[in-house]
VOPAGU-2260 file (C-alpha; in pm, 1 decimal, decimal comma):
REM VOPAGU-2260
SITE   aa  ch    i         X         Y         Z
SITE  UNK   A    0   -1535,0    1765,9    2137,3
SITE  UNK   A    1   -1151,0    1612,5    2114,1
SITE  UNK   A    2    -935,3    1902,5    1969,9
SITE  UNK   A    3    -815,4    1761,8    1601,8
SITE  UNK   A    4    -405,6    1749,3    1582,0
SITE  UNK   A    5    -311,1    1725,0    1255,8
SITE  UNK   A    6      30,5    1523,4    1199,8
SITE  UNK   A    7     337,6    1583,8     933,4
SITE  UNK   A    8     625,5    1429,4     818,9
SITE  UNK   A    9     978,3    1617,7     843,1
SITE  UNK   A   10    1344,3    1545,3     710,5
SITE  UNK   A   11    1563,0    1516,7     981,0
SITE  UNK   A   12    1930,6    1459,4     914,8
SITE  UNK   A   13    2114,4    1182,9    1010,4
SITE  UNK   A   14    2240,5    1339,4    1418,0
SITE  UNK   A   15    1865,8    1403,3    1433,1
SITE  UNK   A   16    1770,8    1034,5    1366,7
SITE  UNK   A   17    1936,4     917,1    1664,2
SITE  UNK   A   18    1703,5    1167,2    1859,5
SITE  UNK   A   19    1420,6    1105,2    1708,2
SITE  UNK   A   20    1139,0     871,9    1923,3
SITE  UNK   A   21    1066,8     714,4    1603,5
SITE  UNK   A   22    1383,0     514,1    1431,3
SITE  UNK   A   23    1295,7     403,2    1079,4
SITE  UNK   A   24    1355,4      39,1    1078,2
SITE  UNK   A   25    1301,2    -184,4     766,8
SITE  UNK   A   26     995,1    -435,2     724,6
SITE  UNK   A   27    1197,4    -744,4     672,3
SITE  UNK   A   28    1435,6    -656,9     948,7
SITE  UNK   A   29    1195,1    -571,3    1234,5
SITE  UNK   A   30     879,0    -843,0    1209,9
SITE  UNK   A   31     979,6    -925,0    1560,2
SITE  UNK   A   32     957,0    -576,0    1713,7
SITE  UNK   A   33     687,4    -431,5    1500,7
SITE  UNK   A   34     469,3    -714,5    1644,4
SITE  UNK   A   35     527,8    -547,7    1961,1
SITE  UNK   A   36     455,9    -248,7    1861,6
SITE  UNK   A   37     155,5    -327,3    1658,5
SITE  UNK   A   38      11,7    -421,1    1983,0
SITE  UNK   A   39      15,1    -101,1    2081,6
SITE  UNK   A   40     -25,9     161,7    1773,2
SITE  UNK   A   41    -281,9     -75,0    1586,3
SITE  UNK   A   42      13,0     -45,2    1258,6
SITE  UNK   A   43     299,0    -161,4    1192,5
SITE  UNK   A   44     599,2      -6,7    1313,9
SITE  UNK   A   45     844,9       7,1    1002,5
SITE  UNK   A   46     931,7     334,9     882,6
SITE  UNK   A   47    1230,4     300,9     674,5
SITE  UNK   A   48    1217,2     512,6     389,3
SITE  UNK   A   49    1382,0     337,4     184,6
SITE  UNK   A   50    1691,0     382,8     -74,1
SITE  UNK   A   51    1565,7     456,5    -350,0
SITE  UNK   A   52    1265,8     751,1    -451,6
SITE  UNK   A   53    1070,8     763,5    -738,1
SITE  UNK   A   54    1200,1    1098,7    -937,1
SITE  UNK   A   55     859,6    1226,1   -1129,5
SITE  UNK   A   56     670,5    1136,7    -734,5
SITE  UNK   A   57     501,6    1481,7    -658,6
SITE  UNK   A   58     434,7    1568,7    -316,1
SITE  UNK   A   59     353,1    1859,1    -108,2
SITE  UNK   A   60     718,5    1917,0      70,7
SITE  UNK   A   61     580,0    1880,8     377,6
SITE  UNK   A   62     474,2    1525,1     375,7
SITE  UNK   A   63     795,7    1431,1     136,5
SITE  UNK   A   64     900,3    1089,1     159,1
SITE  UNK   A   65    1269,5    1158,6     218,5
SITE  UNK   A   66    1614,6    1124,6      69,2
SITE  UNK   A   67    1732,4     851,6    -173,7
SITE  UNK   A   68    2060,8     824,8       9,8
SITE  UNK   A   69    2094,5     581,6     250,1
SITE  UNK   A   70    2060,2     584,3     615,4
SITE  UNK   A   71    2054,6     991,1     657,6
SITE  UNK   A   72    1699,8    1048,5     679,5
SITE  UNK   A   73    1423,7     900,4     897,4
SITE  UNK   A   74    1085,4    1059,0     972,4
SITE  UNK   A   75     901,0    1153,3    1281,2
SITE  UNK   A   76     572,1    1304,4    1348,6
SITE  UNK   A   77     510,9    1590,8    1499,0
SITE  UNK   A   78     183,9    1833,8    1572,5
SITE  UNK   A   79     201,9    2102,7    1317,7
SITE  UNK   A   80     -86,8    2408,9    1285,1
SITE  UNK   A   81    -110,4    2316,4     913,1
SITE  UNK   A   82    -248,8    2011,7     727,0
SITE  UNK   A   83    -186,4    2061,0     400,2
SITE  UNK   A   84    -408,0    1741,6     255,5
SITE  UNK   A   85    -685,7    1868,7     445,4
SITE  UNK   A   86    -715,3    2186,1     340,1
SITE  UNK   A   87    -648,4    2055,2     -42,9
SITE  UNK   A   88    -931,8    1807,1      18,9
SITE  UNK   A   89   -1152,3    2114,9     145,7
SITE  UNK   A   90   -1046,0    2311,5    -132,4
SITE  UNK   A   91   -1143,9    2042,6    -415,2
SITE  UNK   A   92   -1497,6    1995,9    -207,1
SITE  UNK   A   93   -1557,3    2336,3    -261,3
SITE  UNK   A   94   -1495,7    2325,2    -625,1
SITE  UNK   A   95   -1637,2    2047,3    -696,1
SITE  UNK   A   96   -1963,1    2147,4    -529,8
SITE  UNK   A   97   -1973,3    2514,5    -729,2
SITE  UNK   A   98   -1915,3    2277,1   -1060,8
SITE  UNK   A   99   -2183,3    2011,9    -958,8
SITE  UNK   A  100   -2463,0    2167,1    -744,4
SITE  UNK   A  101   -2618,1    1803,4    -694,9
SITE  UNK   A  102   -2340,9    1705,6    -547,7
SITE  UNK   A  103   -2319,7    2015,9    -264,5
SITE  UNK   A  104   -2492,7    1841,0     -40,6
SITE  UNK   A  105   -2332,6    1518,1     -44,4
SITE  UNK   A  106   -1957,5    1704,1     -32,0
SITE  UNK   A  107   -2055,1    1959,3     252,7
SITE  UNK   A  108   -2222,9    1638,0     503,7
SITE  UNK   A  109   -1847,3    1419,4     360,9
SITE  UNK   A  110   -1598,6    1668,4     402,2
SITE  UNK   A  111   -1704,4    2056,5     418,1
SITE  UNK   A  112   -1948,7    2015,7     775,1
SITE  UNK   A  113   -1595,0    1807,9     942,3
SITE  UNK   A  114   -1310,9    1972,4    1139,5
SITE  UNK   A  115   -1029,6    1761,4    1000,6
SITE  UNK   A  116    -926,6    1479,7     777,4
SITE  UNK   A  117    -996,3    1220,3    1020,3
SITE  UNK   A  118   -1365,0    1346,6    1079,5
SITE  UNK   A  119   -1441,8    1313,1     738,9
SITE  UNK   A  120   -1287,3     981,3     712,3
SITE  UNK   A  121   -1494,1     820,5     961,6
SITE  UNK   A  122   -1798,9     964,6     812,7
SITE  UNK   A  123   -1706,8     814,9     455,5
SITE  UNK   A  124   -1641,0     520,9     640,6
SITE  UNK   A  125   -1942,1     457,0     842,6
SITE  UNK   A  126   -2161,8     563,7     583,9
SITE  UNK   A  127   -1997,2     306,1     323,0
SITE  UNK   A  128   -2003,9      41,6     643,6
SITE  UNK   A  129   -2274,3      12,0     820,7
SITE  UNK   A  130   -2582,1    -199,5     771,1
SITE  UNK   A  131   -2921,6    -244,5     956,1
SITE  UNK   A  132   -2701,2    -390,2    1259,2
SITE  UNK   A  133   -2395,1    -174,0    1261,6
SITE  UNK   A  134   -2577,5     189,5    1240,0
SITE  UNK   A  135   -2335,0     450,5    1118,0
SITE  UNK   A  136   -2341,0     677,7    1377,5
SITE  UNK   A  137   -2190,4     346,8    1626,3
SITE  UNK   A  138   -1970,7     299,3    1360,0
SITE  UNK   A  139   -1855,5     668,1    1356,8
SITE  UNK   A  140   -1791,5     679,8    1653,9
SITE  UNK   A  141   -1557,1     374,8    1701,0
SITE  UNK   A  142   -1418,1     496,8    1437,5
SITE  UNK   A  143   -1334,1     872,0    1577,1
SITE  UNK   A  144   -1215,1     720,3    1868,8
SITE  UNK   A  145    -977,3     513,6    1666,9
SITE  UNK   A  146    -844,8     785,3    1484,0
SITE  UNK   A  147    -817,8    1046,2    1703,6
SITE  UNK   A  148    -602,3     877,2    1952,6
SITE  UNK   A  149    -368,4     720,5    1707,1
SITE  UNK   A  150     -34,9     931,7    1600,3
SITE  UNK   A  151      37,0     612,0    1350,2
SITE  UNK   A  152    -330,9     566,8    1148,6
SITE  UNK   A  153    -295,9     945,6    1136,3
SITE  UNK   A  154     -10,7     970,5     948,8
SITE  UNK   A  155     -46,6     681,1     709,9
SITE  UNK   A  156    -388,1     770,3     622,7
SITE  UNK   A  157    -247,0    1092,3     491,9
SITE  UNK   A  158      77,3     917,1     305,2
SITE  UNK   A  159    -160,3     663,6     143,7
SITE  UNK   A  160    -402,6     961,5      18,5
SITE  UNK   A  161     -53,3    1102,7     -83,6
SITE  UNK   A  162      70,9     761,5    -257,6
SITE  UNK   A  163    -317,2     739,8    -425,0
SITE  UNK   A  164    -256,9    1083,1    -585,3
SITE  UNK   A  165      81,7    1012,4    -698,1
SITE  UNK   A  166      74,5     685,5    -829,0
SITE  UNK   A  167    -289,0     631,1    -997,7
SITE  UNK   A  168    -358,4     856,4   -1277,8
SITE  UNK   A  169    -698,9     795,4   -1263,1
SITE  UNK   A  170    -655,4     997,4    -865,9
SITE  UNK   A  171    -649,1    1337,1   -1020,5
SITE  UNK   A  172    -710,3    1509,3    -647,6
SITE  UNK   A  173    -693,4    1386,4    -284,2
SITE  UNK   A  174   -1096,5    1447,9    -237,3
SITE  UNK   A  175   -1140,0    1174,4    -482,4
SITE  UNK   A  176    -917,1     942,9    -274,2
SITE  UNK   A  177   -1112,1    1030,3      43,1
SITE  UNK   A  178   -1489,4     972,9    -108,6
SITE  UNK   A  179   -1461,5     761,7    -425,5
SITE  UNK   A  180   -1188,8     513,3    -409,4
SITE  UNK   A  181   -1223,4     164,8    -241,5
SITE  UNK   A  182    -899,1      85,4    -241,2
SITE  UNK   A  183    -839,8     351,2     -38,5
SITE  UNK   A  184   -1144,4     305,7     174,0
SITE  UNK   A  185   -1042,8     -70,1     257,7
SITE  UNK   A  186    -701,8      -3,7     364,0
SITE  UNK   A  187    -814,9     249,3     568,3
SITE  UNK   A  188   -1104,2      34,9     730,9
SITE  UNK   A  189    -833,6    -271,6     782,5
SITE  UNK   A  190    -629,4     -14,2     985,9
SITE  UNK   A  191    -931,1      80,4    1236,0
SITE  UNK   A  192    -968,7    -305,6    1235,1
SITE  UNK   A  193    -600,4    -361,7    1299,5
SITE  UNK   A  194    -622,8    -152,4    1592,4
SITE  UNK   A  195    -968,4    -290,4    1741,8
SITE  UNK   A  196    -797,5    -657,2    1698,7
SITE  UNK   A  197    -483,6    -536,1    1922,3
SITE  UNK   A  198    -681,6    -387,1    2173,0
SITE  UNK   A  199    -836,3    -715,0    2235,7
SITE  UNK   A  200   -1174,9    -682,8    2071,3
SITE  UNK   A  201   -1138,5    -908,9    1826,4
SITE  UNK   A  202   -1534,4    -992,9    1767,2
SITE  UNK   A  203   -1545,2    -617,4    1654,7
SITE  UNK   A  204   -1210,6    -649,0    1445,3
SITE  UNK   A  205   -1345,7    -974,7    1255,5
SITE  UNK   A  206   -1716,5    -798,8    1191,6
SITE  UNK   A  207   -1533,4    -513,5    1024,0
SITE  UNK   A  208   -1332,5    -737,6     814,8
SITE  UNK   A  209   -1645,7    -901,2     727,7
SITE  UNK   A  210   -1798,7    -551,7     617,9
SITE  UNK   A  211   -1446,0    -474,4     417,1
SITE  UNK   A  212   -1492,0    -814,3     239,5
SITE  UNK   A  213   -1903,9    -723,3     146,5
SITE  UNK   A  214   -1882,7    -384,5     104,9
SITE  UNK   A  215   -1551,9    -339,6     -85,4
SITE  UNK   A  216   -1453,5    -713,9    -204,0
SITE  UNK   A  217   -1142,8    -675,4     -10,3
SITE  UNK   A  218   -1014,0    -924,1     235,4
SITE  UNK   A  219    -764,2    -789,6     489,8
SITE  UNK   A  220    -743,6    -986,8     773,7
SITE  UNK   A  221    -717,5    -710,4    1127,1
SITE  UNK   A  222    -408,2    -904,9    1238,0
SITE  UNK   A  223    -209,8    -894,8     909,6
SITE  UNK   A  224      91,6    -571,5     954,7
SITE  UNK   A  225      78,2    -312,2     682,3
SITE  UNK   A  226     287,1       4,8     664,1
SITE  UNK   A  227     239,9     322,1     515,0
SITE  UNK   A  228     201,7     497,8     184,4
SITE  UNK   A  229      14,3     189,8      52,4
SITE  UNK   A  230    -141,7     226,9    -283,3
SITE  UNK   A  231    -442,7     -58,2    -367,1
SITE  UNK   A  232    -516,7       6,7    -722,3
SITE  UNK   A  233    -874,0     -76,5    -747,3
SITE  UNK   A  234    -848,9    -368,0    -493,1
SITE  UNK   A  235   -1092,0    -593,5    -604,1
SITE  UNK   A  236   -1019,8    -936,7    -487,3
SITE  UNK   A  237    -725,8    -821,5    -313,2
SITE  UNK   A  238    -661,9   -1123,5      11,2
SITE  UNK   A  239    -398,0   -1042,3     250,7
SITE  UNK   A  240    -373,9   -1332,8     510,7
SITE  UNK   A  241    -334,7   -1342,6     889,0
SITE  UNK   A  242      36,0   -1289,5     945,8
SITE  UNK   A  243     129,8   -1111,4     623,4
SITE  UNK   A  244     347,7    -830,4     683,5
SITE  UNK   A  245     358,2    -576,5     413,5
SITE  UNK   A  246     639,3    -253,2     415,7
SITE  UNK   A  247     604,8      85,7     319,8
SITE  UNK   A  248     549,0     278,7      -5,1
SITE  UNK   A  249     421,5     -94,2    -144,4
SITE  UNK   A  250     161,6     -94,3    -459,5
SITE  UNK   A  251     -93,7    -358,7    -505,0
SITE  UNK   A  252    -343,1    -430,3    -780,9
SITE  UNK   A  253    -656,1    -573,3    -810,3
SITE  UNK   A  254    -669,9    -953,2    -722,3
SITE  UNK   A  255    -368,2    -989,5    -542,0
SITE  UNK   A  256    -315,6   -1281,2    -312,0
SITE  UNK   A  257     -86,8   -1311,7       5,3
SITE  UNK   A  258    -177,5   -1623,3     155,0
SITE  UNK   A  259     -55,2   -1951,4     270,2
SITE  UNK   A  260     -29,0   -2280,0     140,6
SITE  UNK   A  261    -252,0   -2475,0     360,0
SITE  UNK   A  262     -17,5   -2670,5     504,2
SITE  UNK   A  263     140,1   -2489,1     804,6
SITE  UNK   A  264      24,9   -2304,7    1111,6
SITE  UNK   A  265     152,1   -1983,2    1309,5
SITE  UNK   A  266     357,1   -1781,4    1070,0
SITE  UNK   A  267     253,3   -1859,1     694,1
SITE  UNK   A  268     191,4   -1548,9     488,5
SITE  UNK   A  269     424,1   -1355,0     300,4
SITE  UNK   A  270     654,8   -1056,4     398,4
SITE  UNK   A  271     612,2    -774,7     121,6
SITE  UNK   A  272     937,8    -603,4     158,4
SITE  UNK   A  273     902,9    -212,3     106,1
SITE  UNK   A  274     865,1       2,9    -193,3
SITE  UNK   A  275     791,9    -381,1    -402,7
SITE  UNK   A  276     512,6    -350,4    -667,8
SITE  UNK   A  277     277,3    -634,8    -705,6
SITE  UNK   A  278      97,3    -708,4   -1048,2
SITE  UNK   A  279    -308,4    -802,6   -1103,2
SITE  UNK   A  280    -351,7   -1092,3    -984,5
SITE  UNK   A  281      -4,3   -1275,2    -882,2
SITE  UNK   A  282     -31,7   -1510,0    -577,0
SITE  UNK   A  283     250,0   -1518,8    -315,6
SITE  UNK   A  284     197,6   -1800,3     -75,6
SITE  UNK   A  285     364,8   -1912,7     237,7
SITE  UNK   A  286     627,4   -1811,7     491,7
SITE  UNK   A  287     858,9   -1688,5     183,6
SITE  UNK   A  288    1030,5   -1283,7     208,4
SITE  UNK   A  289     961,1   -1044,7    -117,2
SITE  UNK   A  290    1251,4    -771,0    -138,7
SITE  UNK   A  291    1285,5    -438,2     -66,5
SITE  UNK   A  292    1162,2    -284,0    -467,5
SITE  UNK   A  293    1118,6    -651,7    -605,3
SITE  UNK   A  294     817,2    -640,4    -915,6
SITE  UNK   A  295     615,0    -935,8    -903,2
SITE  UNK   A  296     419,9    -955,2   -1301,7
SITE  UNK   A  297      43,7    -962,1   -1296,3
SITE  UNK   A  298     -69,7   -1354,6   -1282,5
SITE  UNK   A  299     271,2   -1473,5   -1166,3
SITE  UNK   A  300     263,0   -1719,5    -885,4
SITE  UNK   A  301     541,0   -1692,8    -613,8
SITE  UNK   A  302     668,7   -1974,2    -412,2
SITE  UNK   A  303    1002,5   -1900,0    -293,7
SITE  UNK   A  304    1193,7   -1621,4    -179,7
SITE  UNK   A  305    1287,1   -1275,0    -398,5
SITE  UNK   A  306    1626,2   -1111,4    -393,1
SITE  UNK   A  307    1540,5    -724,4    -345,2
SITE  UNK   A  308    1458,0    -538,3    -665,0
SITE  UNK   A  309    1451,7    -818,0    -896,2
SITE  UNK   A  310    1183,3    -895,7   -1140,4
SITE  UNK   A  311    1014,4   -1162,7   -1103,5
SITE  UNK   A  312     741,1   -1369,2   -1358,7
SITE  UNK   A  313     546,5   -1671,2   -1449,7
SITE  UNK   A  314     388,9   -1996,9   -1308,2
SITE  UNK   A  315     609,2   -2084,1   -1099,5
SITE  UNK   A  316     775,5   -1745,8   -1063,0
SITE  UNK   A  317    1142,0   -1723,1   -1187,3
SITE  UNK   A  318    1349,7   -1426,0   -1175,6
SITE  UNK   A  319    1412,9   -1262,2   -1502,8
SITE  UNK   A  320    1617,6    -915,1   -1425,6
SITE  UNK   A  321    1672,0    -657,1   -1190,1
SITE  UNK   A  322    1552,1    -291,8   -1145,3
SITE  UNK   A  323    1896,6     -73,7   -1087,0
SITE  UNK   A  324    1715,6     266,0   -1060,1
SITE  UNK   A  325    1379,9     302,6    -829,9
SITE  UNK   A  326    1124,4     136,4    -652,2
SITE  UNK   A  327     867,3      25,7    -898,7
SITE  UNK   A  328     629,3      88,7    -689,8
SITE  UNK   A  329     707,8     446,0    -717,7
SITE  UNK   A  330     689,2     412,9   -1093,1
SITE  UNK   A  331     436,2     188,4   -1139,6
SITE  UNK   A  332     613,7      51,5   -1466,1
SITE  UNK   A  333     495,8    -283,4   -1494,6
SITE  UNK   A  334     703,0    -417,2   -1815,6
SITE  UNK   A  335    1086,6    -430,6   -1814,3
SITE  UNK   A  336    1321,2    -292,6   -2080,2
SITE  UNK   A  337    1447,7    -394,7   -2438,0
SITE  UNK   A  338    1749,8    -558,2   -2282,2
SITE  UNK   A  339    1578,1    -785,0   -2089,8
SITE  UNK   A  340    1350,4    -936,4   -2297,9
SITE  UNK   A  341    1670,6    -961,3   -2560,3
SITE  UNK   A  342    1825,9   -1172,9   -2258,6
SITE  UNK   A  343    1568,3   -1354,9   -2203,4
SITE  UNK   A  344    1502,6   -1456,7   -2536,5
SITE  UNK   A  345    1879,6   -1519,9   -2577,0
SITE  UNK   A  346    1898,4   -1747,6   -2274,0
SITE  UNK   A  347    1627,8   -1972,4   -2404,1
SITE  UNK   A  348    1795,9   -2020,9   -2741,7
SITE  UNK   A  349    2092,1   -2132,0   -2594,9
SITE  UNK   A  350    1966,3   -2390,1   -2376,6
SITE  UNK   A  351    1698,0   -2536,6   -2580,5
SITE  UNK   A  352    1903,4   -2871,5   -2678,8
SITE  UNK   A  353    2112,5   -2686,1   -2884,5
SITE  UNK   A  354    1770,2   -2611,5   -3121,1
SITE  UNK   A  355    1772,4   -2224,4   -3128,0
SITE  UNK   A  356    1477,2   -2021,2   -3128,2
SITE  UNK   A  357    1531,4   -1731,9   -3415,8
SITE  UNK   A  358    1567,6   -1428,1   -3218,2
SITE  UNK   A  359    1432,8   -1176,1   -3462,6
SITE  UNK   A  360    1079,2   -1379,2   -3447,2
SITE  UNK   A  361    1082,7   -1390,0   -3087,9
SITE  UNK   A  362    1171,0   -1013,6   -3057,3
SITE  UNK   A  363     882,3    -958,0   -3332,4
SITE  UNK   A  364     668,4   -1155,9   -3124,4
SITE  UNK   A  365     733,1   -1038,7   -2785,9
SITE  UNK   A  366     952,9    -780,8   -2760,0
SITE  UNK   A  367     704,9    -514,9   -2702,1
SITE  UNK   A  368     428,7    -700,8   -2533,9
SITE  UNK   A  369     370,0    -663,4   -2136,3
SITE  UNK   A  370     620,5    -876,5   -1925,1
SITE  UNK   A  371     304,1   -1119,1   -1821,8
SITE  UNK   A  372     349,5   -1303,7   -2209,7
SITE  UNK   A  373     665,6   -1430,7   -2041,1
SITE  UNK   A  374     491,0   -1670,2   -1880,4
SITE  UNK   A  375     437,4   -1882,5   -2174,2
SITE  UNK   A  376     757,0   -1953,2   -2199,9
SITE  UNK   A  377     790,7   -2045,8   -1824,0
């Protein structure tokens, strides 16, 4: 049986960086040579941490996401004795199966009988997979052989578990990540499939994304580029098309589109710049670039190109602010502040034929609803 390496990730100042095999190097920036290197680690290849760092995010220290300031800290894997995900995942099975004796059996054959994180994965996997033609035991094993040879899926399939715990409230421990949660089920499953696709067996690749899509109601297509520390909040109807490219530390609810508009071949999806939060059901279509910690309201639709961390909402989507401090993302606010709403409520006064609105009724009306009433007046 393969020996199972755990992986970490480390601060490294900035003289390090230049040493390290593993430059961060931002979504937006790199589509060209994280294609490349898709090919070959079955993920994408952009590591930037970012500029900005959510700070109420809890994380063990070991697999901390890195400084706010710029450019001094990248992150590199290494093999480290410890895992400490794994052994909190172990821990809460243990619990768990004390508090619910029921559920002992089901927790020891899912996480207690495995020898590391990614065993268990690809038992939750195949389990939740497979059907009368893809038997779980092929599945696991395609799926072991995956995961154990791939430094990339096993890092981010820690640093999602990580961004699942830190960013849903309803994620109170990592076990419930690993066994419960489908959005974090059919990332992991699109990364397997992402990997199978650059390999060359893309018959395999498109039959898993065809499972995903049954099984989970997510539609990831294997070729699409996603990075790491991915949160998909519930991730029902979630469709992420062909050539999407979508950066690290990103957050996307349920019913989120990134697709095309019909009209074009080659490259036509969106790039998702990193650390950018994505509302229930908005729709970004076409060859267009989301920035780095842009918000995107729930039910907004997105045609053109977003300036990074702006806030964007309605039918068309119009921008209606910026976010100075973090990456929403991080935060997972999903309304704006008192200012904004003041501004925007301003801004239509003034340039409604020289009619204004009364401000204190729109303020009663509005001011404290979620940014998505915006779009009425959009």
């Amino acid at each position: 049986m393969m020996p199972c390496e755990c992986v970490v990730v480390q601060n490294m100042e900035a003289g390090e960086e230049r040493e390290s095999k593993g430059k961060a190097a931002r979504v937006l920036g790199s589509a060209s040579s994280s294609s490349s290197s898709s090919s070959s680690n079955g993920v994408g290849s952009d590591s930037s941490t970012g500029s900005r760092r959510c700070k109420s995010e809890v994380m063990f220290p070991i697999y901390v996401r890195g400084s706010s300031r710029r450019n001094l800290i990248s992150r590199t894997i290494l093999d480290f004795a410890g895992d400490p995900i794994w052994e909190a995942v172990k821990s809460e099975a243990k619990s768990e199966a004390e508090k619910e004796p029921i559920l002992s059996s089901f927790l020891y054959a899912s996480v207690l009988s495995h020898d590391c994180f990614e065993r268990a994965l690809s038992f939750v996997l195949a389990n939740r997979l497979q059907n009368p033609t893809l038997l779980a035991t092929q599945l696991m094993d395609i799926f072991d052989n995956v995961m154990m040879n791939d430094k990339e899926i096993q890092r981010s399939i820690r640093l999602d578990a990580q961004a699942f715990k830190d960013r849903d409230p309803a994620c109170a421990q990592y076990s419930w990540a690993l066994l419960y949660l489908k959005g974090y089920h059919s990332i992991q499953s699109y990364r397997i499939a992402h990997v199978l696709w650059n390999q060359g067996r893309k018959v395999l690749a498109l039959a898993l994304q065809s499972r995903i899509s049954e099984v989970f109601a997510v539609d990831i297509h294997p070729a699409a580029r996603i990075g790491e520390g991915i949160l998909l909040d519930h991730g029902t109807g979630l469709v992420i098309g062909e050539t999407a490219v979508v950066g690290n530390w990103v957050s996307l609810m349920q019913g989120v589109t990134l697709g095309g508009t019909g009209k074009e071949n080659g490259d036509r999806h969106p790039k998702i710049g990193q650390g950018a939060l994505i509302g229930a059901g908005a729709t970004v279509l076409g060859n267009i670039s989301v920035g780095d910690g842009a918000m995107i309201a729930a039910g907004s639709l997105v045609l053109k190109d977003l300036p990074p961390h702006s806030m964007a909402v309605g039918n068309p989507a119009k921008v209606v602010g910026y976010i100075e401090d973090e990456d929403p993302s991080l935060t997972m606010k999903h309304d704006v502040g008192k200012d904004y709403y003041e501004h925007v409520a301003v801004s239509f006064a003034e340039r409604d034929n020289g009619e204004f609105f009364l401000l204190d009724t729109f303020k009663e009306r509005f001011l404290l609803q979620p940014l998505i009433w915006l779009n009425f007046w959009f």
